[in-house]
N, C-alpha and C positions, 0 to 999 in steps of 0.2 A: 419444406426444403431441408433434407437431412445436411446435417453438416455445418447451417448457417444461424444466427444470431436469431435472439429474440430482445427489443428496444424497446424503452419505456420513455416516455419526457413529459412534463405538462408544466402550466403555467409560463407560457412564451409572453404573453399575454402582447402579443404585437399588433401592432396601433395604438397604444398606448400614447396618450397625449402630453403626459407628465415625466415620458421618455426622452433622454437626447437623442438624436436622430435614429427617429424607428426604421428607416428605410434601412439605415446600414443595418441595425438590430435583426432585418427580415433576412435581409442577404445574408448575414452572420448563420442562421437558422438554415438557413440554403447551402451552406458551405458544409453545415454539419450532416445531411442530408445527404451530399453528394459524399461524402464521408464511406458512408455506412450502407449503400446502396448497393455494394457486389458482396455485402457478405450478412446483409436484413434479410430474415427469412418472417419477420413480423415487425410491425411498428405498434403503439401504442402508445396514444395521446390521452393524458388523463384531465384534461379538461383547463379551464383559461388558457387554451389557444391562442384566440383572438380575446383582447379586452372586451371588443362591444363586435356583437353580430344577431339581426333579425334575418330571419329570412323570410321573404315573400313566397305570395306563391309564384309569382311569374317573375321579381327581381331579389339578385342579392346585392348586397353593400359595395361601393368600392373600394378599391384596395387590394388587398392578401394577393397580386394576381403572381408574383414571384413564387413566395408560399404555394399558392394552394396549383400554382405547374409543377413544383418539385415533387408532391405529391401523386401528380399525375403522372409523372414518371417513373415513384416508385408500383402504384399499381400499375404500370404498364410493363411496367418488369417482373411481376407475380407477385412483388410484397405484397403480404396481407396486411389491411390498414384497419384499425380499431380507433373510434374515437367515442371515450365517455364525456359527455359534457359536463361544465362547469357551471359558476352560478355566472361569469362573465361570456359563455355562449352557449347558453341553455337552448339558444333557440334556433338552434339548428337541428332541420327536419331532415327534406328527403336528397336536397341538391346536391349536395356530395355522395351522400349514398348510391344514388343514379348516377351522376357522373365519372365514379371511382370505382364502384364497387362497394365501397366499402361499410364495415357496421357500425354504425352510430347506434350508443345504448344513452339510457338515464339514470343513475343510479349505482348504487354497488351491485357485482355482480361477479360470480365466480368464474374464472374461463379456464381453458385450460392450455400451456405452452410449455413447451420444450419435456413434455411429459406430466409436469407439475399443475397441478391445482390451484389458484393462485388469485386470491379475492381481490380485485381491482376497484377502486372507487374514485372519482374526484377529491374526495373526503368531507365534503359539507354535507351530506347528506347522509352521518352516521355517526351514534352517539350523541350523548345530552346537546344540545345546541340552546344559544337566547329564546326566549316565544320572540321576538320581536325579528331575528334573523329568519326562524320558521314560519311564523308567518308571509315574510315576505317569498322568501322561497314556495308556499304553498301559490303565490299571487303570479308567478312566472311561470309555476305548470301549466295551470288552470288555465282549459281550451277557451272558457267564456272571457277572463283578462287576455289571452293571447290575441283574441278576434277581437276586443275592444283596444288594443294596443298598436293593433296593426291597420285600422280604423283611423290612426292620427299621421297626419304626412311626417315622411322621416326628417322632414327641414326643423320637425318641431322635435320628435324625439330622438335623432340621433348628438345633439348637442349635450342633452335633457341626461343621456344614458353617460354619455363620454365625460361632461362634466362632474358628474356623480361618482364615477370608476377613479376622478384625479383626485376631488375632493375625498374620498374616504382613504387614496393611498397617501396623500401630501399633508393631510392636516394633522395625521399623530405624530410621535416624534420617536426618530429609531426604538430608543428606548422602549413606549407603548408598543411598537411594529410587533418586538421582539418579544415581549411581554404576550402580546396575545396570540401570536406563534406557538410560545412553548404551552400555555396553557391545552391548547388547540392539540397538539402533541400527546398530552397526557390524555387527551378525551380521547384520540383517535388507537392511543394503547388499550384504553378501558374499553375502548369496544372490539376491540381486536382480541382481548385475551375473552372477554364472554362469548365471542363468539365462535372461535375455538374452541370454548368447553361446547359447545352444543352444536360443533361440528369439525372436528377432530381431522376432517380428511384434508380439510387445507394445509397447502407448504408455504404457504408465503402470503403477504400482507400487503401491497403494493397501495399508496395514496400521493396525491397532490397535495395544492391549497394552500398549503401553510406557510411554503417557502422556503422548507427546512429539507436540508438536504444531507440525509440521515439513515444509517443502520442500525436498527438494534436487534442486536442477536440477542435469542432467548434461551435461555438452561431447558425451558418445561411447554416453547410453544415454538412455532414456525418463526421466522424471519419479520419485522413489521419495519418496511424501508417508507423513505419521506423522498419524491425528488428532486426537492428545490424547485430553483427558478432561473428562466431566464434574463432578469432584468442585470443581474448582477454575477451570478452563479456558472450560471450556463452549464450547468448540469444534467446527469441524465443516468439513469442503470442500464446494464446488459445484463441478459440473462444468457448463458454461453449452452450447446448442446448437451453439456454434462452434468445441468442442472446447477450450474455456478452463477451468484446473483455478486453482479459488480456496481458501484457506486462511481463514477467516471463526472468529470469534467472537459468540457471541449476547450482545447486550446491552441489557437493558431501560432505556429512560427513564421516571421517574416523569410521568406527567399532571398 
């Protein structure tokens, strides 16, 4: 769609149970949505969408129905929808795909918008990481864990996943949050500038994850943006027709 926007956002992370009222947190997401909808000519979700999502084969989770209609609405209006998954909804396959259109990927991956080349990733899945985070990450791909996981009724593990997503966000303390945020930062630089050497034709650097919502412009490499979160942020970039990458916040005025 010549003429019109290219949008970034991830880490919504809605459903979240260690949120104050995620319903308004959704609508909030729905406002921003309805926002950007006569002038999206792409959207792009880079993964913690949803805190906790399995999908079945024949059922998905309740909930998102606010969400995942506004979406319906933007494919139904031509946006193109891209969604990289995160390590909080890895597992999502084909239902949105088929019912949207739209491209669900796994991993980093180069695409191309508004002219630009432009490596997109969640961001857990690039550069040094714990063996102990890659391991588990290796145990959420793997179709043999996915078929033994989805083998257990979800009264047992949708508790099992959601308590696990509050417990690892509530029990460090800002300080630690913040701590391994920037750490996380410097990994997702160091892979960003090797990666550039050994492939020069990227303009830009696009990732989630971390929470940080962040520009850094570089003397000697393309652009490496962070784009926050929505728990608190409610952040997001545009990328405008002229190849101009912005760093925005959503902010309602009362009427």
């Amino acid at each position: 769609m010549a003429g019109k926007n290219t949008y970034f956002i991830s880490d919504l992370h809605l459903g979240a149970k260690y949120m104050n009222d995620p319903l308004e947190r959704e609508r909030r997401v729905c406002r921003f949505l309805d926002s950007i909808k006569d002038d999206a000519a792409e959207l792009f979700l880079l993964g913690d969408i949803l805190d906790y999502w399995y999908e079945y084969k024949y059922v998905v989770p309740r909930g998102y129905i606010r969400f995942l209609g506004k979406l319906a609405e933007l494919a139904d209006a031509g946006v193109k929808l891209t969604w990289v998954t995160g390590n909080h909804d890895v597992w999502l396959f084909d239902y949105l795909r088929d019912q949207l259109g739209m491209t669900v990927l796994k991993g980093h991956t180069v695409v191309e918008a508004q002219g630009k080349r432009i490596l997109i990733s969640h961001g857990d899945d690039v550069g040094v990481q714990p063996v102990m985070y890659r391991f588990t990450r290796w145990c959420f791909y793997n179709r043999v864990c996915q078929w033994l996981y989805a083998g257990i009724h979800p009264r047992w593990t949708y508790p099992i996943a959601t308590g696990w997503s509050s417990e690892n966000r509530t029990s460090r303390s800002p300080e630690r949050l913040k701590e391994i945020s920037e750490n996380a930062a410097t990994r997702l630089l160091d892979f960003s500038r090797e990666y550039y050497a050994a492939h020069p034709d990227v303009e830009a650097f696009v990732y989630g994850h971390i929470h940080i919502a962040r520009v850094y412009p570089q003397d000697t490499m393309p652009p490496v943006i962070m784009l926050g979160e929505w728990i608190t942020l409610n952040s997001y970039v545009v990328l405008t027709p002229d190849g101009q990458f912005a760093l925005k916040y959503f902010e309602e005025t009362a009427e």
